[in-house]
N, C-alpha and C positions, 0 to 999 in steps of 0.2 A: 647564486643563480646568475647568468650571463642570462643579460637581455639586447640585442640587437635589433634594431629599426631601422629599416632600407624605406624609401621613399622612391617612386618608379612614376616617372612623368608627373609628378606633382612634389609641390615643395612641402616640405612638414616644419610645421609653425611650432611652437612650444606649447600651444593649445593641445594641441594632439599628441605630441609626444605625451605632456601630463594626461593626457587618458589616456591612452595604450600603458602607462606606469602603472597608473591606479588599476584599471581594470586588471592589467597581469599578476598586481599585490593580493587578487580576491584567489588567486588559485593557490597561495600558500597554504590554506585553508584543510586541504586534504593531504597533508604530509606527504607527498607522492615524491621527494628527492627530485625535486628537476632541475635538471643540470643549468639548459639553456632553453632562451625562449628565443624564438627568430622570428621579428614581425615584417611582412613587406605591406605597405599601403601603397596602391596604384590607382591609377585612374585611366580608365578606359572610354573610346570613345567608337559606340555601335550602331550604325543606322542613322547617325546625327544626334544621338541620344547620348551623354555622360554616364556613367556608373562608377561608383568607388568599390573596390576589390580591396578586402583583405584578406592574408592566407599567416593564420602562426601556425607556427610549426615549434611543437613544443618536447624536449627530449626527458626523456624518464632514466631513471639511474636503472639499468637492468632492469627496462620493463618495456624500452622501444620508445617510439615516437609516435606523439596523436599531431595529424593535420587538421586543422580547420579553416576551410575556404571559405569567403561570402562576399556575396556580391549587393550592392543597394543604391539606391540612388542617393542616401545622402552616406556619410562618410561616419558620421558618428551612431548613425543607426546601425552599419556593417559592423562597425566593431563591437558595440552594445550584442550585436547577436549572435557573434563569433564569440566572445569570450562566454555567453552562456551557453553554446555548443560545446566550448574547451570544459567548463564545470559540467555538465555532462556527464561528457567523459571522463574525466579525471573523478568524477565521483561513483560512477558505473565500476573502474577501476578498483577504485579503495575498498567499495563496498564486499566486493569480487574479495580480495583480497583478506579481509577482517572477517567476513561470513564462510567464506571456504577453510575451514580448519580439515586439517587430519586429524581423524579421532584415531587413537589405536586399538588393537584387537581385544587388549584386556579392559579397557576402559568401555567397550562395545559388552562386553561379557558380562561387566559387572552392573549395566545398566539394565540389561535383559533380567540378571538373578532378582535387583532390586524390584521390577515392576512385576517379576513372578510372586515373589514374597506378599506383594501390595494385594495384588490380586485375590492370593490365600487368603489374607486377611480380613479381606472384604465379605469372603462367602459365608463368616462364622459369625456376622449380625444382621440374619433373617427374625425379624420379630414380627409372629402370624399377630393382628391386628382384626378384630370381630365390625365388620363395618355394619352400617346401617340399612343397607340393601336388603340382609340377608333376614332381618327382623318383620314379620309380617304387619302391614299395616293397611288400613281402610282407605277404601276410593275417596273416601268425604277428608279425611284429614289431608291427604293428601293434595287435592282440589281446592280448601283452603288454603294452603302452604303456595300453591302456585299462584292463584288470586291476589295474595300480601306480597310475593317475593317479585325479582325480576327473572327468575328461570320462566324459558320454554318448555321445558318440559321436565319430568320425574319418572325415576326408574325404581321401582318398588316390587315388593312380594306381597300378591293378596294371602288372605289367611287362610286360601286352599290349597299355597305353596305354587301357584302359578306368578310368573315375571312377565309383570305389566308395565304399558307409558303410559301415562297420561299425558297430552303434550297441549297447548294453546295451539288453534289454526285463525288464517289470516281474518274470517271473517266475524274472531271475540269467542269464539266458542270453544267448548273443550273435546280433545280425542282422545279414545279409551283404546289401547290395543293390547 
């Protein structure tokens, strides 16, 4: 990787050079083949007011070029934020990259047969299961059971084959419907 650093109306110290190094060393990180990286740091002056501008421009092996412009007032905060713009992208990239596969048509076919298969096999363990609902039982037993327990309410058959609730209401008392 070719790194170049242009300085534009302002001198660059070796403070700065060593972070523009470092920070560019975190983009190794997503294997993206980059060829070259081109940093300008300038300094600009608007309305009486200073600003530091950085703009890399970072090229890809047959994948193009990502720009990241920033502007800030101090100089090590521009580039702090520009090089988390470049991870970013460069990681928006990769991800693009490793999650976009081509599946092919017979590997698409043979995933279809296997989830049909899965499917068949699921419909042939119905086990009918005799629950407790369908067993007649008394308002009183039922009425204690809720008095001991933390349910709201109970769904039972009385023993004239009628489906009843008994439920708690807010003011302690109990409802029969």
């Amino acid at each position: 990787m070719n790194i170049s650093i242009t300085g534009r109306h302002l001198e660059l110290t070796d403070g700065i050079k060593a972070h523009v190094n470092g920070a560019i060393e975190t983009l190794n990180k997503f294997n993206m083949d980059i060829t070259s990286v081109n940093v300008i740091v300038s300094a600009q002056t608007k309305k009486g007011k200073e600003h530091s501008v950085v703009e890399f421009v970072i090229h890809l092996a047959n994948k193009g070029t990502v720009v990241i412009k920033q502007k800030d007032d101090d100089l090590y905060a521009a580039i702090d934020i520009a090089i988390e713009r470049a991870q970013k992208a460069l990681r928006r990239m990769h991800d693009r990259e490793v999650d976009h596969q081509k599946v092919g048509l017979n590997v698409a076919k043979a995933q279809i047969v296997d989830v049909k298969e899965v499917e068949e096999g699921m419909e042939d363990e119905i086990v009918p299961v005799e629950l407790d609902l369908y067993k007649p039982r008394e308002v009183e037993d039922v009425l204690n059971e809720l008095k001991e327990g933390d349910k709201l309410f109970e769904i039972f058959v009385d023993h004239d084959g009628k489906t009843r609730v008994l439920y708690k209401r807010n003011d302690g008392k109990f409802g029969l419907y």
